[in-house]
Every structure is written in structure tokens, then in C-alpha cells.
N, C-alpha and C positions, 0 to 999 in steps of 0.2 A: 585290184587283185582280190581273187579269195582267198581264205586262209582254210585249209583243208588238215585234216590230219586223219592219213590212211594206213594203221599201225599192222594190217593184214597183206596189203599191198605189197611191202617189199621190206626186207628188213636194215635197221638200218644202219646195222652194223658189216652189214656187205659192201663191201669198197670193189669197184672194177681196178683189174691188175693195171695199171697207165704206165709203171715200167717195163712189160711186156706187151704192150700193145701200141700198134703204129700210129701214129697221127697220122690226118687225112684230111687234106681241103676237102670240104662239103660239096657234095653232088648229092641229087635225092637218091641212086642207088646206095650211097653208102650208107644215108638214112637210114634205108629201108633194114639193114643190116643191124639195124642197133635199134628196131623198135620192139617196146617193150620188154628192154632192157634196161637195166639202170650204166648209164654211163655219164663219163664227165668229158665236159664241154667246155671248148674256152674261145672266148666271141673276140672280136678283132679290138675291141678298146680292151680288155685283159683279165676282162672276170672270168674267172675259174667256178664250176660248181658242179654236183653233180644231179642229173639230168633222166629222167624215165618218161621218154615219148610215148604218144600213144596215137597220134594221129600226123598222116605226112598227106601235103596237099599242095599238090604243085610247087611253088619254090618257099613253100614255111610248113613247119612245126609246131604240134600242142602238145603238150606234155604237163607234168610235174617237176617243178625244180625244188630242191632243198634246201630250207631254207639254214644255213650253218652254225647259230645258235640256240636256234627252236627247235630244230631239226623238224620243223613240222614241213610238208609239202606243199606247196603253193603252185596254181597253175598258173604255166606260163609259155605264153608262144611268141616266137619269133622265125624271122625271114630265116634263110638258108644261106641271102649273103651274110650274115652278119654275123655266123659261124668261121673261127679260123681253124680250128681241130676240134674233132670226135676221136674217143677212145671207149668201143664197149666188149 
């Protein structure tokens, strides 16, 4: 992985509202809905984090995840199954 830190990018003290906002089993339209956006994500083993895609290709994701005590941003892509809710 790389270790990235992009402090113009997004800030990051912006939190997506996740008690106003529905969970949704992953399909790439609802992706498509939440890219380049910062949202959080929680994948089917239970990690929670929050997430700023930037690219959707067929059934996976690249993006930036956060890392939670660096708070630096680190890229990172995964499938579409392996998502169990988005909120952005």
C-alpha cells in the first residue's frame, strides 16, 4: 500500500451524516452515487472506515481510505462483493 497524505483533497474533519443516511447493499449504481465523495463503508468481515472513491470499474473500487489514527489517506481498492453498506 501507499501512504499518501492529501490535506487539499477533503477535509477531515468532515464526517458523512451515517444517521441520516440509508444503508444499501452494493450495486455499482449506488457507487456511482457516492463517488468522489467521502463516505463510510462497512465491508462484510466488519471494518468500518471512512472512504473517498474515485474510480468504479465493473464490480470493484479505487479510492482513498482513512487511515484512523494517521488520519493520513492510503489507496485502497476492493471488489463490490465484499462491501455490505455504503453511506454517502
Amino acid at each position: 500500500m501507499y501512504n499518501h497524505y492529501y490535506p487539499n483533497m477533503v477535509a477531515l474533519n468532515q464526517k458523512p451524516l451515517v444517521q441520516n443516511s440509508m444503508p444499501y447493499r452494493i450495486d455499482p449504481m449506488i457507487m456511482e452515487h457516492c463517488m468522489n465523495k467521502i463516505s463510510r463503508v462497512r465491508l462484510l468481515n466488519g471494518d468500518t472506515f471512512r472512504y473517498f472513491a474515485t474510480v468504479l470499474s465493473g464490480n470493484s473500487v479505487a479510492g482513498y481510505k482513512e487511515d484512523p489514527f494517521t488520519k493520513f489517506w492510503n489507496f485502497y481498492a476492493m471488489d463490490l462483493n465484499e462491501i455490505a453498506s455504503v453511506s454517502c
